[in-house]
C-alpha positions in Angstrom: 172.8 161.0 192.0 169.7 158.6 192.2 170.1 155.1 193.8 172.0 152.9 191.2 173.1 155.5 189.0 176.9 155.0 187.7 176.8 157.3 185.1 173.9 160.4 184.0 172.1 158.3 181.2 171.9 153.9 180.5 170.3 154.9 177.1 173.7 156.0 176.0 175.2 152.5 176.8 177.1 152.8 179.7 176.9 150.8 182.7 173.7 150.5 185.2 173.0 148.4 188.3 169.6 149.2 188.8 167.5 149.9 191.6 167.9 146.6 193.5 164.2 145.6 194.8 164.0 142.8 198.0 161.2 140.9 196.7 160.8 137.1 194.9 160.4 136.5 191.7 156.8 136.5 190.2 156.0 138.3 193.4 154.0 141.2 192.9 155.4 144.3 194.2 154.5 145.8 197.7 151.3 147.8 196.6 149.6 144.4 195.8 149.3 141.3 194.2 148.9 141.2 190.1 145.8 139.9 188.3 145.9 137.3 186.4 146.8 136.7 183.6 149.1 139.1 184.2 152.2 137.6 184.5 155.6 137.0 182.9 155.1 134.2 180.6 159.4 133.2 179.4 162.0 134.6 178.5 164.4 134.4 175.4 168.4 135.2 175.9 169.8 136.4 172.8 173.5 135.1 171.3 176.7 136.3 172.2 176.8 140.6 171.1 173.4 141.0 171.0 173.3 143.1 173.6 171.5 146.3 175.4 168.2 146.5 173.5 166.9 150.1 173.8 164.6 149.9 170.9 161.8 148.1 169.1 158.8 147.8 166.8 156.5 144.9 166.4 154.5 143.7 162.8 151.3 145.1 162.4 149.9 141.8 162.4 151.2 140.8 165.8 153.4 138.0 164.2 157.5 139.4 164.6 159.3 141.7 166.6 162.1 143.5 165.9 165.1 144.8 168.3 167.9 146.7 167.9 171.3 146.8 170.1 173.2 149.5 171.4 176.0 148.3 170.0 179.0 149.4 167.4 177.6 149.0 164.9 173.9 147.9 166.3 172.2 144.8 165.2 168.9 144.1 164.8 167.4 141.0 165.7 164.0 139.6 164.6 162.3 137.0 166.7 158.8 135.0 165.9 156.4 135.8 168.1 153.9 132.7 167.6 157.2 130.5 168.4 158.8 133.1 170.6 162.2 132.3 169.4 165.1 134.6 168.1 165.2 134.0 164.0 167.9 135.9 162.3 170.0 139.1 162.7 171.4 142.0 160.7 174.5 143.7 161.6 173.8 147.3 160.1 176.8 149.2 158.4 179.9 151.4 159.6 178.9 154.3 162.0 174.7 152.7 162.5 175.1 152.8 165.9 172.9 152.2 168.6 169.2 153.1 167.8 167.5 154.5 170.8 164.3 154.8 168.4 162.5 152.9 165.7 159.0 153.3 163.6 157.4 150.4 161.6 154.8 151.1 158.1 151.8 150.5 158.6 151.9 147.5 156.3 154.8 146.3 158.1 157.3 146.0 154.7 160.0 148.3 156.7 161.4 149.7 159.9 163.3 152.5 160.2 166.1 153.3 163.1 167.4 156.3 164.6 170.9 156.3 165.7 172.5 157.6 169.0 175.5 159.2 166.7 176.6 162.8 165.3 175.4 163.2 163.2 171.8 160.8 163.4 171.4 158.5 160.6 167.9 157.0 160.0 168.5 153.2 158.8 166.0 151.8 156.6 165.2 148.0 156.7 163.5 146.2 154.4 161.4 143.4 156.4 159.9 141.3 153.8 163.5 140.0 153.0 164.7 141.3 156.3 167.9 143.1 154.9 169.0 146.5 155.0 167.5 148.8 152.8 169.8 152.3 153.0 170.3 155.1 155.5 170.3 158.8 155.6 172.8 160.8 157.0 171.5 164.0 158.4 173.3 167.3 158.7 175.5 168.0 161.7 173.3 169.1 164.8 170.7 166.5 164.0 172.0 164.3 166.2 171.1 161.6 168.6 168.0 160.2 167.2 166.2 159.5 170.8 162.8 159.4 169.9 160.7 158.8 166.8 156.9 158.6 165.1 155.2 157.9 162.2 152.8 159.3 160.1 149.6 157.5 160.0 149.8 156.9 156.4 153.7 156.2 156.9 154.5 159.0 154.1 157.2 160.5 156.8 158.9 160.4 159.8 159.5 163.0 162.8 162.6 162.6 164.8 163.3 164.5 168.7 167.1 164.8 168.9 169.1 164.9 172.4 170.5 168.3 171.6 170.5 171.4 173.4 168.2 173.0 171.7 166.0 170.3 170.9 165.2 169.8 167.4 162.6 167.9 165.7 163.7 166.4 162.2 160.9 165.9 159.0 162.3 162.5 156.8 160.1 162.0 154.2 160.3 157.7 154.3 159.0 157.1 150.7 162.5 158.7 149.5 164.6 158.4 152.3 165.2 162.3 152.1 165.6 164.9 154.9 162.4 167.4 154.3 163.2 169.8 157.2 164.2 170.3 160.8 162.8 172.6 163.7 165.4 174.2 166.4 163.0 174.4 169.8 163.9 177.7 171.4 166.3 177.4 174.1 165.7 175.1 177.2 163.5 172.8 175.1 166.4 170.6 175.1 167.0 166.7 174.8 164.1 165.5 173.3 163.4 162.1 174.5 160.0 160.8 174.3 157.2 160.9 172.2 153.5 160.4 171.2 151.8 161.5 167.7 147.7 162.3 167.6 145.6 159.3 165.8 144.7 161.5 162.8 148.8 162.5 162.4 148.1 166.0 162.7 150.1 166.4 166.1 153.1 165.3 167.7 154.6 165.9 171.2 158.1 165.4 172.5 159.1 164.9 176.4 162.6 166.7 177.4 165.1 165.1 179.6 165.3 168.2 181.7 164.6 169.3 184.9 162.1 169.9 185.3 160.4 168.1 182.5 158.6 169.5 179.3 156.2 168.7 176.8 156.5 170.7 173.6 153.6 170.2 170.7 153.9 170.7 167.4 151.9 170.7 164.5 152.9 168.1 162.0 150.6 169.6 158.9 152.8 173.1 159.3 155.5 171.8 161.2 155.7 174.7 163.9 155.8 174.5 167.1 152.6 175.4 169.0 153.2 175.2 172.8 155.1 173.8 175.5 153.9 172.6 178.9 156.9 173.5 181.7 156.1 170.4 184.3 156.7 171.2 188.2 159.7 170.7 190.1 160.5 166.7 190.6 158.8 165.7 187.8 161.7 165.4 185.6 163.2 163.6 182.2 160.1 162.0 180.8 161.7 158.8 179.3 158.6 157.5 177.8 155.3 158.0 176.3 152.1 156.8 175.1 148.5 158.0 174.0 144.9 157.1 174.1 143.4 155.9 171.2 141.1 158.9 171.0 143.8 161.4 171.4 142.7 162.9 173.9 145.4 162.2 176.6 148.7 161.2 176.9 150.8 159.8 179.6 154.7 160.8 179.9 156.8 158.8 182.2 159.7 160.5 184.4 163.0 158.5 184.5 163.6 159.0 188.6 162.9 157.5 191.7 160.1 157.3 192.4 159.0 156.9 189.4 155.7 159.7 188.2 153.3 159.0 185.7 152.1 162.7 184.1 149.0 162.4 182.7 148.6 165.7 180.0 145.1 166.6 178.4 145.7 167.0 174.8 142.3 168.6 174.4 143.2 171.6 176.3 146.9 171.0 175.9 148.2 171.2 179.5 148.6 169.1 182.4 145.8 167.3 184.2 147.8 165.5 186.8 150.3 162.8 188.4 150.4 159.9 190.0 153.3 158.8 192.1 154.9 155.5 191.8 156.4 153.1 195.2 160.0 153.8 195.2 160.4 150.1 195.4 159.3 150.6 191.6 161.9 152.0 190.1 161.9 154.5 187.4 160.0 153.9 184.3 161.8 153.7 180.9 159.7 151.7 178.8 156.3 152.3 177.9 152.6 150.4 176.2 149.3 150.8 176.1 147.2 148.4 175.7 144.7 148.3 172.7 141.5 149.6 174.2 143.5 152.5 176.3 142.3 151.1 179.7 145.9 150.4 180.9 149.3 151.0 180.5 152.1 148.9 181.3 155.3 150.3 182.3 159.1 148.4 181.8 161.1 149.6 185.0 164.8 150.0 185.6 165.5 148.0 188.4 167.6 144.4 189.0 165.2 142.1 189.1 163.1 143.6 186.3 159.2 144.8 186.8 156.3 145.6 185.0 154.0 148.1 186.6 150.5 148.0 185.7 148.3 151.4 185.3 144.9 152.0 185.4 144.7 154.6 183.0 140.4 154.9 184.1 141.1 155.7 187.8 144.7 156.3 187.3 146.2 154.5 189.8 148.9 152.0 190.2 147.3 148.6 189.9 149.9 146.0 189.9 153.0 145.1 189.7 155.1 141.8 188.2 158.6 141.3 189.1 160.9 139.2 186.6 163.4 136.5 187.5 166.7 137.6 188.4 168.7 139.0 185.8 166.4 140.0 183.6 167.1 143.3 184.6 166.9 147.4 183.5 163.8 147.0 180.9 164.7 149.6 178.3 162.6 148.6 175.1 158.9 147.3 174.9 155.6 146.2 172.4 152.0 144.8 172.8 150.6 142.6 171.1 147.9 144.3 168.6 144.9 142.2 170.6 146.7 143.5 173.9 147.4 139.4 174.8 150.7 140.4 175.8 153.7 142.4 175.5 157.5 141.7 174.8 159.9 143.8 177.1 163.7 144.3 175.9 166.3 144.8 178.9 169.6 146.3 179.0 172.2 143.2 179.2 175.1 141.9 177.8 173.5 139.7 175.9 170.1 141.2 175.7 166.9 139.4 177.2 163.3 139.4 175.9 160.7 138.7 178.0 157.0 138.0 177.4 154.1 139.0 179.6 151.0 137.9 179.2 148.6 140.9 179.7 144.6 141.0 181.4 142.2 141.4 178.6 139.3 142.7 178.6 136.2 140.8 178.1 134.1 141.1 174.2 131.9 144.0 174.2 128.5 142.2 174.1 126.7 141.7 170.4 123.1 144.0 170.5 120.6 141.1 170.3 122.3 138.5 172.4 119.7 138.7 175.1 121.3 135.6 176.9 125.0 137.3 176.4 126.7 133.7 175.2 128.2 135.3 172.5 125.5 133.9 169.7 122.2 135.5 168.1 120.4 133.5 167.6 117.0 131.5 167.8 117.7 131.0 171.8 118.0 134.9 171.5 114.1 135.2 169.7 112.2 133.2 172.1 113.8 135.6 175.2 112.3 138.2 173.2 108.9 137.2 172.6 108.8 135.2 176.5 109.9 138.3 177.8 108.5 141.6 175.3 107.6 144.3 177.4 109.6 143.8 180.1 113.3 144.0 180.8 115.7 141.1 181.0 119.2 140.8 182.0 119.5 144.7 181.4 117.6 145.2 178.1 114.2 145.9 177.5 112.3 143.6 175.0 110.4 145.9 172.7 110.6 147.0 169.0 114.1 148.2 169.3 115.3 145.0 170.9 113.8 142.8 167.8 115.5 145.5 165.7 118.9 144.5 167.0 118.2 141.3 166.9 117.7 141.4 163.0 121.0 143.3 162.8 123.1 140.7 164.3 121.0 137.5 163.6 124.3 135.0 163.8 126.3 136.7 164.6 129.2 135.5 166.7 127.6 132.0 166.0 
């Protein structure tokens, strides 16, 4: 077994140590010192049974958080993310036990939570009065909700089971009502990451197999495509995101060292990898940051790190290490400006802990020849001084005065 392993799988709430790392906290890890700002900002413990936090959504509006335990039964706990303090809590029913995923609607009334029980139940809270709503308790061999998305529009729901076969599970959310399940063929098995397309046409699971796969399936007939059988070593893809576009994703292996997979969506099949230091850990939490030029990665070591990718170059930019304790990050969200994101561990009781994220700088306004952010009259007289000729990177001609118009104020 892998360094620090005490039993196959955390996510199923049994003990982990964690790769131990030799490095100081807020040290960056050996490939290289982190940028600022990013950096771990504080940390809140939670109370007393709040414990192992392997799932989470955040408000579309970047004000709340929401994480559920892996506990029996779970409990979800929101916390204020202006404030960064814990709020309230709601202990969910008889046999709602520990979520390993959760989806949010778009407009942010309600969360839904997918149980690690046989058979899955899908809890449904309401987060305007932040109470549970109901749950649905799915037939026998939908089981272990590990992974979830959301429609677009938030009309439904498609859950990856850990089951052997895989299955992926349609809940239609305005009803709370099973619609329909699909039984991958065999070897597509544990389902435990996902992405879904921009346009919700499109979702694709990770397996916890050996090696890894990536199964597609299309979410207007609900078939399944495709698969993409990964090479040897690049196993149990624990976490997922996906460009804004679509057009890539990025599926994270849960070993050491850790692998990044980057998989054209376009073409639908593997474009290549990028290994992590060992020192890093394994991956099992996952962002991206607004824009799509980074993601951040939670790892499972003791002390805790963040691992910063350049999703442009693909490389391994940086790296953050937490203070000790905050250890095993097994849950994680960004901020909807990418300012920062809020990383869930797995500890008895749980830990959240803020990092503040790089951000990257306005896109400049067309017409703001002197780039301070403001058309403006400033911006005119560069014009006329300079028509004809090219200044700081535009050139001052009809088109130029044309933007100007556009924009006159604008940022002012």
């Amino acid at each position: 077994m892998p360094c620090g392993y005490t039993c196959s799988n955390l996510k199923a709430g049994c003990a982990f140590l964690g790769l131990s790392i030799a490095v100081h906290a807020g040290q960056g890890a050996p490939a290289g010192e982190p940028e600022e700002p990013f950096a771990r900002d504080s940390a809140i413990v939670l109370e007393e049974g709040e414990d192992f936090l392997l799932s989470a959504v955040m408000s579309p509006d970047g004000v709340s958080a929401y994480f559920a335990t892996s506990t029996a039964p779970s409990q979800v706990v929101k916390l204020d993310l202006d404030s960064f303090e814990r709020v309230n809590a709601i202990t969910l029913g008889g046999g709602e036990n520990a979520p390993r995923s959760a989806i949010i609607s778009p407009d942010g009334a309600k969360a839904w939570f997918g149980t690690n029980t046989t058979p899955g139940r899908v809890v449904e809270i309401n987060l305007v009065d932040f109470e549970r709503a109901g749950d649905l308790v799915l037939p026998f061999g939908d089981n272990v909700l590990n992974t979830a998305v959301i429609a677009p529009d938030g009309s439904a729901a498609y859950f990856g089971t850990g089951t052997s076969p895989g299955r992926v599970v349609k809940v239609n959310l305005d009803t709370l009502e099973l619609e329909e399940s699909i039984v991958l063929p065999p070897g597509e098995d544990y389902l435990r990451s996902s992405v879904i397309s921009p346009d919700g046409s499109t979702a694709y699971f990770g397996t916890d197999t050996f090696p890894g796969q990536v199964v597609k399936v299309d979410l207007l007939t609900f078939e399944r495509v495709d698969t993409i059988t990964l090479p040897e070593g690049e196993d149990r893809l624990e976490c997922a995101v996906i460009s804004p576009d679509g057009s890539a994703a990025w599926f994270a292996t849960n070993t050491i060292p850790g692998r990044i997979i980057k998989v054209d969506l376009t073409n639908f099949e593997r474009a290549e990898s990028l290994e992590l230091p060992h020192a890093d850990g394994p991956p099992w939490a996952a962002v991206i940051a607004p824009d799509g030029s980074a993601a951040y990665f939670g790892m499972g070591t003791n002390p805790g790190q963040v691992v910063k990718v350049d999703l442009q170059e693909f490389e391994r930019a940086s790296a953050i290490v937490l203070e000790p304790g905050e250890a095993n990050l097994t849950s994680a969200v960004i901020a909807p400006d990418g300012s920062a994101a809020y990383f869930g561990n797995s500890a008895s009781p749980g830990q959240i802990v803020k990092v503040t994220l790089p951000t990257p700088p306005p896109l400049p306004i067309p017409g703001d020849f002197n780039q301070d952010g403001c058309v403006d009259f400033r911006d005119f007289v560069i014009l006329l001084e300079n028509w004809g000729q090219e200044y700081m990177g535009t050139f001052m001609d009809f088109g130029a005065f044309v933007a100007l118009l556009e924009n006159w104020w604008r940022g002012c």
